[in-house]
N, C-alpha and C positions, 0 to 999 in steps of 0.2 A: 474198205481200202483206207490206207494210213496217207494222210496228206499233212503236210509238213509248210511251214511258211516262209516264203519267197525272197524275204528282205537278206540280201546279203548280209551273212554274219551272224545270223539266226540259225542257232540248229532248232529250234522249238517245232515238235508234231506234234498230233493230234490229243496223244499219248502221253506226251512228255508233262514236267513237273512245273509250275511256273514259280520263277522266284517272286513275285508281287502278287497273288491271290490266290483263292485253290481252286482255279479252273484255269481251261485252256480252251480257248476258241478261235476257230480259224473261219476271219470273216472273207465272204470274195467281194473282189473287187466290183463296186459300183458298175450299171450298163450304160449308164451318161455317161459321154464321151467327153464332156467337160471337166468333169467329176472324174475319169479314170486319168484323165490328162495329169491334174493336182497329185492322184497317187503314185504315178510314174516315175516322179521328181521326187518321192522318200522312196522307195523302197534300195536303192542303192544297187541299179542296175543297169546293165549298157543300154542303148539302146535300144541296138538288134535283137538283143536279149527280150527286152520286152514286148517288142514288133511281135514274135514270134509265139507269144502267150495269146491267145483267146482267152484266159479267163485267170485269176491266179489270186492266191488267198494268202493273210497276213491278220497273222497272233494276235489275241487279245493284249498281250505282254507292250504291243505297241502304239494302245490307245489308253488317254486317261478317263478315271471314272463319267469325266463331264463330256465322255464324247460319247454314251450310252444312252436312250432315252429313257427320260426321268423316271417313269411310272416302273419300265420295266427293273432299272437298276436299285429300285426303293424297294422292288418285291426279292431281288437276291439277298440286302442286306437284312431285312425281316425275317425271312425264310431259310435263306443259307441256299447254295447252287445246287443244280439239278441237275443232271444232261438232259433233259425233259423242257427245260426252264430255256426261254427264246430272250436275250439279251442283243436287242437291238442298238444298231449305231445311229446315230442323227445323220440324216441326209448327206447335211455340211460337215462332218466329220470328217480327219484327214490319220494318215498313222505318224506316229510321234517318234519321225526318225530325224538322224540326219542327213539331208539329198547327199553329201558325198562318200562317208565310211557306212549309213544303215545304224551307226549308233542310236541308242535313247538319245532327244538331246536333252541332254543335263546341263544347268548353268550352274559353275561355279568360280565366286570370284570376279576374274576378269573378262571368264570366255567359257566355251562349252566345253565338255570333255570329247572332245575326238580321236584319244589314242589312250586309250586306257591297258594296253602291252605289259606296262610298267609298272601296275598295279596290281597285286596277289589277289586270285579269286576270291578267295570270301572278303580281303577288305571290300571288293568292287562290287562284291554281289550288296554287303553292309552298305554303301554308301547308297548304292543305286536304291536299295529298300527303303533307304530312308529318304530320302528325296521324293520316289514317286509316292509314299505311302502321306507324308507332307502334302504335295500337289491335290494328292486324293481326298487330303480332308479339307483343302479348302475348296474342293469341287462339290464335297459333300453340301457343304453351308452356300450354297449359291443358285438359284432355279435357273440352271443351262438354257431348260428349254425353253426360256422367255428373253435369252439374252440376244439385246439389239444389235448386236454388232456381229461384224465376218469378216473373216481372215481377209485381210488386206494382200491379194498378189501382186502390186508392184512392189515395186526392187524399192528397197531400203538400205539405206549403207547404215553399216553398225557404228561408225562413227560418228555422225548424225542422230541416230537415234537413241544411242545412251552416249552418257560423258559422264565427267566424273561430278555433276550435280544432280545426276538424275538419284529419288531416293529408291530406286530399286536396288540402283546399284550399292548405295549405301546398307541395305537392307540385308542383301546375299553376302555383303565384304562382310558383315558380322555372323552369315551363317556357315562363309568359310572358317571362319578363325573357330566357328564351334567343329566345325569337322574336322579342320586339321590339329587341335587339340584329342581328336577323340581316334582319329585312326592315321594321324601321322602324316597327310596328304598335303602336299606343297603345292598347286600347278604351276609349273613352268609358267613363263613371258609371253612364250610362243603361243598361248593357249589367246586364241583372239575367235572373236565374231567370226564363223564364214561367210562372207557377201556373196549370200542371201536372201531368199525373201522372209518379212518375219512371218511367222508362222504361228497357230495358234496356241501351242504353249506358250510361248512369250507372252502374248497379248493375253491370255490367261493367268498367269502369276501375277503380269505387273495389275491386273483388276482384282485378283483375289489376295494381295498383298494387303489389301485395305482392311481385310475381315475382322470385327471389332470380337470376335467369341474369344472367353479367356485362352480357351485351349489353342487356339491360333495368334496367344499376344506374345508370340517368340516375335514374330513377323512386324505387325503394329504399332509396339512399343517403340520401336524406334525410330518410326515416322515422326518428323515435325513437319508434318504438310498439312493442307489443306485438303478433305473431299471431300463429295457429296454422295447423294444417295436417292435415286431415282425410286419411283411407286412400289416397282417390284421387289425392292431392298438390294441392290445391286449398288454395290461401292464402286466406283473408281474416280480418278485424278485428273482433274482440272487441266492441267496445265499437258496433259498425255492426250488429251483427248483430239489437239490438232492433227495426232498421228494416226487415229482410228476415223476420224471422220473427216472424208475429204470435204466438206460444206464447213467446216469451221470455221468462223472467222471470227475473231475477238473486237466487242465495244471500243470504242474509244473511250480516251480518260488510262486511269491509274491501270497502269497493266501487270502490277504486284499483287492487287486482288482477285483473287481466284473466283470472285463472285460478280465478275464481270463480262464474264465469258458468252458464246454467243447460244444457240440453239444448237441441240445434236439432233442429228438423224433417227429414224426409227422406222422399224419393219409394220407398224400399224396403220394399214390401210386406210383408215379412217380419219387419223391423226400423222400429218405427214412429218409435223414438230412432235419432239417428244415432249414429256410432260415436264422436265428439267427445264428452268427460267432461272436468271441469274437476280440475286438477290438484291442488287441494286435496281431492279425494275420496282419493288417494292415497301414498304414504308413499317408492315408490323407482321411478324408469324406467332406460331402457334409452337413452344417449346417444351417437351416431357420433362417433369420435376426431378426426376431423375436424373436424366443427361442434363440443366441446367445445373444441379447440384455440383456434379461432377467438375465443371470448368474452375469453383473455386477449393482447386485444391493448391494453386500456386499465383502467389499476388501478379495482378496484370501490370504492375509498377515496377516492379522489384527484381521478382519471378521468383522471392523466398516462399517456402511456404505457408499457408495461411490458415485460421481456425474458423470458420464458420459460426458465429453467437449467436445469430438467431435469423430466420426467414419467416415473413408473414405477406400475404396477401391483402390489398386495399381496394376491392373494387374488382376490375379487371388488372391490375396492375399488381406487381410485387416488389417486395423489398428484401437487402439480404445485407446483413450486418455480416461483417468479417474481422479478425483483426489477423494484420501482420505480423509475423514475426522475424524481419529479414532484422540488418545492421540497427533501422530505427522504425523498433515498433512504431507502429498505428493503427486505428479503427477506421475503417471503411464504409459507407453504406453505398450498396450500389441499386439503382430503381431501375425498372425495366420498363420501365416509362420518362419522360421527361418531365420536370416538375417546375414548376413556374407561381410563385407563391404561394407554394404552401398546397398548392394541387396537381393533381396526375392529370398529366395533358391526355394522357390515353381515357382516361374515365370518364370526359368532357367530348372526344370527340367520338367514342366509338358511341356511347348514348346518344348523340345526337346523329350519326349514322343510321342507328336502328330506326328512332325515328322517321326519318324521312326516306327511308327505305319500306315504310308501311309495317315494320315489323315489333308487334304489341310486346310488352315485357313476360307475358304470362308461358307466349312460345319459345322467348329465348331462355327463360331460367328453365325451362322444362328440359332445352337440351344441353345447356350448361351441366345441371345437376346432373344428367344421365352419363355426361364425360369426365364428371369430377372435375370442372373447370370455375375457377374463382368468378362469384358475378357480382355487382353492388346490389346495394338495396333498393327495394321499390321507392321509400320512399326518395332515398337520394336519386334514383333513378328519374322524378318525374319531377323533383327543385333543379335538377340540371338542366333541366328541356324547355321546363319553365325561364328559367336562369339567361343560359345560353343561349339557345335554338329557337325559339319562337320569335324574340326581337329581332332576332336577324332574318328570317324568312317574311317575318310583316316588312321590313326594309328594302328588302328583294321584290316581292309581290307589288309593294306600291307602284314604283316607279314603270315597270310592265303595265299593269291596269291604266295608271294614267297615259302613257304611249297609245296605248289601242284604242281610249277614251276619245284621245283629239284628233286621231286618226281620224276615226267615224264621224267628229265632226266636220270636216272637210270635205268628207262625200253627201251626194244629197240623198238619192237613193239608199235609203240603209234599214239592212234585213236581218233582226235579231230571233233567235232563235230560244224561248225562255221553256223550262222545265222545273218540276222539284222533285225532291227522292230526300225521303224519310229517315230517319236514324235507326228504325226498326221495324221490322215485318209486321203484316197486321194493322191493329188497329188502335196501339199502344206508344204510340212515337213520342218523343217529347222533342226533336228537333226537327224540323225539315229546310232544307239549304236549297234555295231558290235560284237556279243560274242564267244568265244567258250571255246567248255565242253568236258571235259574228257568221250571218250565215255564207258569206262569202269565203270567207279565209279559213273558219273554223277557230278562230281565237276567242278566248273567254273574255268575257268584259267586267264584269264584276256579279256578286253573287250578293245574298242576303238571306241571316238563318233567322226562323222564327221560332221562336218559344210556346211549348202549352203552357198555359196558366198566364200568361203575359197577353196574347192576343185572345179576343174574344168570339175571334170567328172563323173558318176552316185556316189550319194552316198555310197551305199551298196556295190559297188569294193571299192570306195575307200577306208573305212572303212576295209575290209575285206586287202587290201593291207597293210597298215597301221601295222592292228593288226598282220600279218605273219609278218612282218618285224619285229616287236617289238619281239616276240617267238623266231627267230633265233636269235637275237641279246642278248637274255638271256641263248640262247643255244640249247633250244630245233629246233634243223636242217632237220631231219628225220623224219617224219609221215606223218600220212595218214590224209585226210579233208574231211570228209561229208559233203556237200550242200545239198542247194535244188538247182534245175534245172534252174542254174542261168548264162547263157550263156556268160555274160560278164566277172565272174568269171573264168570259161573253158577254156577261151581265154587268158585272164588273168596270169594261171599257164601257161598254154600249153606253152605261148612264151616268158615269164621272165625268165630270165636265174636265177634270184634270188631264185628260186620259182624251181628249176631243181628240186630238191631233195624230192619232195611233191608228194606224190602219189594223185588225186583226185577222188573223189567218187562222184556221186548221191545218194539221198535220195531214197528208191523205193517207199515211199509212194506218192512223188512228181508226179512220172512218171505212179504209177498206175490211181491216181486220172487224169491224163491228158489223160490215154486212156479212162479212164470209161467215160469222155465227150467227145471223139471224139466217142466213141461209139454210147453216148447217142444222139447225132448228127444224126448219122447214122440211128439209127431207126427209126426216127421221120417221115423218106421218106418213103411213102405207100410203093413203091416197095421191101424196106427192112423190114419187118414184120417177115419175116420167122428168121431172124438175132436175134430177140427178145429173143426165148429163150436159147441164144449163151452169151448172154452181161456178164453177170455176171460170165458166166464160162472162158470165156476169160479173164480177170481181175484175177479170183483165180488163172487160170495158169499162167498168168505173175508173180507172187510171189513163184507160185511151180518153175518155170523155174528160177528165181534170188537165191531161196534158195538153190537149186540141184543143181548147178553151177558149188561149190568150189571154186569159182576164176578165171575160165575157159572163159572167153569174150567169145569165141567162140560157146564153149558148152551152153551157155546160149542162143546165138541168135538165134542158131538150133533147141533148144529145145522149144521156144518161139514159132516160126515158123510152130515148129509141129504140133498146133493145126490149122493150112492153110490144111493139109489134112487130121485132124480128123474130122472134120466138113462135111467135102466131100466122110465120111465114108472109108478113104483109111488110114489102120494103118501098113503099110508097104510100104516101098519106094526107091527108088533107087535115084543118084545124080541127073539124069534127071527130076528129078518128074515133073518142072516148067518151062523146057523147052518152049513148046508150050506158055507159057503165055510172055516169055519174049525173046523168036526169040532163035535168037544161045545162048543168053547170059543165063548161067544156075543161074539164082538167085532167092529165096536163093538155095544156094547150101549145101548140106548135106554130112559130111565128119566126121561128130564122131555120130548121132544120125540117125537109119535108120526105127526105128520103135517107136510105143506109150510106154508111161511107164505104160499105164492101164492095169491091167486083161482082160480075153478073154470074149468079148461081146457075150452073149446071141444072139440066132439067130432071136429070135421076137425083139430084139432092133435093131437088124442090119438089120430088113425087116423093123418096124414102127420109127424108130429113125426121127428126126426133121436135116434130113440130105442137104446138100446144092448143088448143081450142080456147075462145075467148069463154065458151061457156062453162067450160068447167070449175070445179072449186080449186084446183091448184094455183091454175091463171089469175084467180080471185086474192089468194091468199098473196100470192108475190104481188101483186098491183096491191094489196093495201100496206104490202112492208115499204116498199120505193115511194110511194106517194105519201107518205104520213109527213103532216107538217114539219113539225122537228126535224128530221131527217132530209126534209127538201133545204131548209135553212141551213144545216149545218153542212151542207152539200158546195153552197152560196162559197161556203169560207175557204173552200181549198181552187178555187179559181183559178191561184197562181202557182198551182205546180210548186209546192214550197213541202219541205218533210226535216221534219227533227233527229235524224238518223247520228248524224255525227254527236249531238249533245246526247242521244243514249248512247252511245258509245264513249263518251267522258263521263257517264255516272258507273256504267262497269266499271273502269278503271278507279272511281273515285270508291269502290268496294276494297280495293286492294290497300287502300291509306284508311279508309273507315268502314271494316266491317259491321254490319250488321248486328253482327250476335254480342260485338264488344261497347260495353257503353263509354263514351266519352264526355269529359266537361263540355262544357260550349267553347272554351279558348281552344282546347287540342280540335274543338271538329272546326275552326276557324282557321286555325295554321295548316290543317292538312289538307282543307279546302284549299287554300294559298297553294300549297306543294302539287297539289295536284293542275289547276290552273297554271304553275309554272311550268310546268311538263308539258302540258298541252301546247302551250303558246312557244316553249322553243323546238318545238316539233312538228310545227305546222308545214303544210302539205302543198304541193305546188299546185296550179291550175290544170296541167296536163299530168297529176301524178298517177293519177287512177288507170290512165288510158297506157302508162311506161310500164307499167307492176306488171311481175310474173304472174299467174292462172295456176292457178289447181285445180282438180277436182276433186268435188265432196258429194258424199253421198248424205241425202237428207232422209232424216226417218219419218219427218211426219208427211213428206208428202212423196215418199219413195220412190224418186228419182233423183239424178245427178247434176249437180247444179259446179257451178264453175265461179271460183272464189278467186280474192286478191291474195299474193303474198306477204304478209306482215313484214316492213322493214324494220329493222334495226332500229332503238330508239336512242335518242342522243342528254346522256343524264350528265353533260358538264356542269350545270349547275346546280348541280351536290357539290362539287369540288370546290368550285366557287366557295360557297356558301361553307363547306370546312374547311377551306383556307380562310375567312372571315373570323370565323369563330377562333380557331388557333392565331392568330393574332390575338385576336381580342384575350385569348389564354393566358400571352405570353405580356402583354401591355397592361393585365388584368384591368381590363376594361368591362364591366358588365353594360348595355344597352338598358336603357329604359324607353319604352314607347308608349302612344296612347292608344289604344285599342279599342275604345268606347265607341267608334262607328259599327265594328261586329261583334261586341264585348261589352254591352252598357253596363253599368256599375249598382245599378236597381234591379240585378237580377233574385228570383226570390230562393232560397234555402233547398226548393221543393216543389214540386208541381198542384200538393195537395191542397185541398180546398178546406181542411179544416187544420189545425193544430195540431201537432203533435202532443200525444197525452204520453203518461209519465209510465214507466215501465210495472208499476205496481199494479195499476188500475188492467193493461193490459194483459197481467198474467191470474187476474183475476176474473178476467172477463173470456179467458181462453179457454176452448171445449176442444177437444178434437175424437174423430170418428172412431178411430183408432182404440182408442181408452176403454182400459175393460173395467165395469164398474166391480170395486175389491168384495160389495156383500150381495151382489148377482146371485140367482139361483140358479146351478148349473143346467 
């Protein structure tokens, strides 16, 4: 059956020839009733008329190529048409008529063509071909199906929305004057906007007006405006965009710059802004040598044109000599940096950027050189850092450390929290950075790095000595110090008379994680099987036992101990209980805890229970892990419920400013010590924050179940800005700082950690063998 399409004024069927492509497609209308509503209004029909259609189809001839989805219309133009071949419309697609004659609408000039009577068929047919074959190819250069915007249906008055400054209009005025040179065509006065709604040809031209392809610089060239150009490569005009997006509202300040404009809308769920930010939000971009080239083709002075002499890059910055040749030549140099005696303020601040952003020079020339982007040199890279950025973070740092210093003095109770972490994995370190944090607040107090080859004995006491010495000598005399389970530390306090006045702690998570492996030890021996499902309850009660305490040494190691005869199903006990096991000597001995803290056990638990016999060798083995001297002392230390949780959580982070694998001098792992301590301290945590934070759930592997975490907030990094707003002063005043740094930086440092001399490269390559080496009069 031959079916013919519907738009008034259309003879086109099924069959018929089309003037704009070599097919004919008769799509039907949409079964959304929203959607047939929009089509109702082009097709150029009464009403009644269209009440009375159930269903009604309309020509390819009246959609342009970007109303087609992409994939399918890229396999026509590859392939060539098929009738076999499915050329589908985009959902939102509407037919490109006009609601009152069914014409194409064509814009020419002043207004659309709405009576084209007057005009001899093949001019009409010529002009119509050229226009939509035009519109076709800027639809070709543009990915429709990612475009954010939609036909706008409210009513728009034409006179409102263009006038005679809009550059579209200046655009088509010169593409009339090319048609009416070529086929004679004047339009009438009367030719005006119909009011209207605009439609999506409209809103199509004036965005594919921007297209920068040469074959589309009919259009282009004659623009003197401003656009931009969103992720997808999608041009359009600044100053249009209050018309497409009802959320626009433009900054305040200069409203001549098009790069002040506000956020656009976008169909991306995820991103409810689009990715388009006006460029006064910003300070420095990212521009292709290419397109920078291009802008000097006409002096920004003059507007004569200009010669290019020469362009080089310094750093991260560039340079471009030009000379003019308008009425009074001259030479130009223009920086794309600001210069400030005799130096690129951009090479001073972005180095010191990376810096204290944690990020080493080796990763950023790595992906410099992969984008072909200009980078300075290493070593100018690290006399800048030195130069600039270190002075001023020792400047920053101090005046925080002394704050928190006197703070703590004013309290009496005060509970420091000391660690160290190493410069390198192993057993190969030459630095280790000794810190401690306010166990209240979570603020860093001061730190101290010790040297191999400078100190004579473990690093981490000596560090740790170091830093108590430095704290009393500022005052703070009195307090408490959480470790972890660091024996030479113990020893350390216990017998320095300097050191009397320090209360020391153990971490409990130190000493639970050391039982949970002598445990795990334990079971692994066939005979102890039945111990299996004890491990993990033993462990919870060493935490119930350290938190019920009070402070009580005593009370804690009884109550520890306790679970030696719940296991043995005996929840009541007299001083003797362990007699038998250890002769006359009654240990442990029970003198403040005589029975369990549990509720009264069921009697099927107390006949099935996974209970243990005093006589066996299991029972033996776990009573001499829990009872060993050492282990009852270092038990003593965690009394007061005290853990270093938050200071390992400032040494992850202090990974991110000093990895591991990267070696540092001692001044850069002193400044980054600083940077990181300052992060800490303007990020501190409120008293009820733990308990305010969102929950997630995380699934754990090592103990395969689902455990329930905090939500990481937002960290607040103003002072980096600070601190590059410091520096660019100091740029622009050429002020270099000088500081003393000799408190984490003494000046007796040695060349070298080695213990002998370096000898001379002769003697070395004399004395070299390696495995490798095939000897040249071997016998094969």
């Amino acid at each position: 059956m031959v079916s013919s399409c519907v738009v008034g004024g259309c003879t086109n069927r099924s069959n018929s020839v089309s003037t704009r492509r070599d097919f004919i497609i008769l799509h039907q209308v949409p079964a959304d009733e929203g959607t047939r509503k929009k089509w109702d209004k082009r097709i150029n029909r009464q009403p009644n008329h269209i009440s009375s259609m159930k269903i009604y189809k309309v020509c390819s001839d009246h959609f342009n190529d970007s109303d087609y989805v992409a994939s399918d219309f890229l396999r026509y133009q590859t392939m060539g048409y098929d009738k076999r071949m499915k050329l589908r419309l985009r959902p939102e697609s509407l037919p490109n008529t006009d609601p009152e004659t069914g014409g194409l609408r064509l814009y020419l000039g002043s207004g659309f063509i709405s009576d084209e009577s007057n005009i001899p068929t093949t001019k009409r047919r010529r002009i119509n071909r050229r226009l939509l074959d035009s519109m076709d190819s800027f639809s070709s250069n543009i990915n429709t199906s990612q475009y954010p915007y939609t036909v706008n249906e409210a009513s728009h008055e034409s006179s409102s929305a263009l006038d005679n400054s809009d550059p579209i209009n200046s655009v088509l005025d010169d593409y009339e004057i090319e048609l009416r040179s070529e086929f004679g065509y004047v339009p009438s006065s009367s030719d005006t906007f119909p009011e209207t709604d605009l439609d999506s040809l409209y809103d199509f031209l004036k965005i594919s007006s921007y297209t920068q392809t040469e074959d589309q610089y009919f259009v282009s060239e004659h623009l003197d405006h401003e656009t931009l150009e969103s992720d997808d490569g999608e041009w359009f005009d600044c100053d249009d965009m209050c018309s497409l997006d009802p959320d626009y509202t433009p900054l305040e300040g200069n409203t001549n710059s098009r790069l002040e404009k506000g956020y656009f809308e976008t169909n991306d769920p995820e991103n409810k802004k689009d990715s388009r930010k006006p460029l006064s939000n910003f300070l420095w971009v990212l521009v292709s040598v290419e397109h920078l080239l291009t802008l000097f083709k006409w002096c920004p002075d003059c507007g004569s044109s200009v010669q290019v002499l020469n362009s080089y890059s310094s750093g991260f910055s560039t340079t471009i000599k030009y000379k003019c040749s308008g009425t009074i030549p001259h030479t130009t140099l223009w920086h794309s940096s600001p210069v400030f005696h005799r130096r690129y303020q951009l090479n001073i601040l972005f180095t010191s950027v990376l810096s204290m952003c944690g990020v080493g020079y080796s990763a950023i020339r790595s992906v410099f050189d992969t984008m072909k982007i200009p980078i300075i040199s290493e070593r100018r890279y690290y006399h800048i850092t030195r130069s600039w950025l270190n002075p001023v973070v020792y400047n920053f740092y101090i005046p925080l450390r002394d704050a928190t210093i006197d703070r703590l003095k004013t309290l009496k109770d005060v509970v420091l929290s000391g660690d160290g972490q190493f410069d390198s994995p192993g057993h190969c370190a030459k630095y280790c950075v000794y810190t401690a944090m306010d166990h209240a607040t979570g603020a860093i107090v001061d730190f101290s790095i010790t040297q191999k080859g400078i100190h004579h004995e473990e690093l981490e006491r000596a560090g740790c000595r170091e830093l108590l010495k430095k704290l009393i000598g500022k005052g703070i005399s009195m307090f408490s110090l959480v470790t972890d389970r660091h024996s030479g530390i113990k020893a350390m306090i216990r017998d320095d008379e300097v050191f009397s006045k320090i209360k020391h702690y153990f971490d409990i998570w130190h000493l639970a994680k050391n039982l949970s492996k002598k445990l795990r030890e334990l079971v692994k021996l066939k005979r102890n099987k039945s111990l299996l499902p004890w491990k993990q309850a033993i462990v919870n009660h060493f935490w119930f036992s350290c938190r019920s305490s009070g402070g009580d040494k005593d009370k804690l190691v009884e109550t520890f101990h306790s679970f030696l005869l719940h296991v043995t199903n005996a929840h009541f006990w007299t001083r003797k209980t362990f007699s038998r096991l250890r002769g006359d000597q009654l240990y442990p001995s029970f003198t403040k805890i005589f029975k369990c803290a549990h509720k009264k056990i069921q009697k099927k638990h107390l006949r099935r229970g996974p209970w243990i016999k005093r006589t066996t060798q299991t029972f033996k083995d776990l009573f001499a892990i829990v009872t060993k001297k050492d282990f009852v002392e270092d038990i003593k230390h965690c009394a007061t419920f005290l853990h270093t949780g938050a200071l390992e959580n400032f040494h992850s982070v202090r990974l991110k400013y000093l990895p591991k694998r990267i070696a540092f001098t001692r001044e850069t792992t002193a400044i980054r010590s600083m940077l990181v301590a300052i992060e800490t301290n303007t990020n501190l945590k409120s008293p009820s924050h733990d308990s305010n934070m969102k929950k997630y759930a995380r699934y754990s592997k090592q103990s395969g179940a689902w455990t329930l975490r905090n939500k990481r907030r937002k960290k607040n990094y103003c002072f980096r800005h600070e601190i590059l707003g410091i520096i660019s002063r100091n740029v622009q005043n050429n002020q270099k700082l000088k500081v003393d740094m000799t408190e984490y930086v003494p000046e007796d440092i040695p060349a070298n950690i080695a213990a002998q001399p370096r000898p001379s490269m002769e003697d070395l390559v004399n004395k070299h063998r390696s495995r490798m080496t095939v000897a040249q009069n071997s016998d094969p």
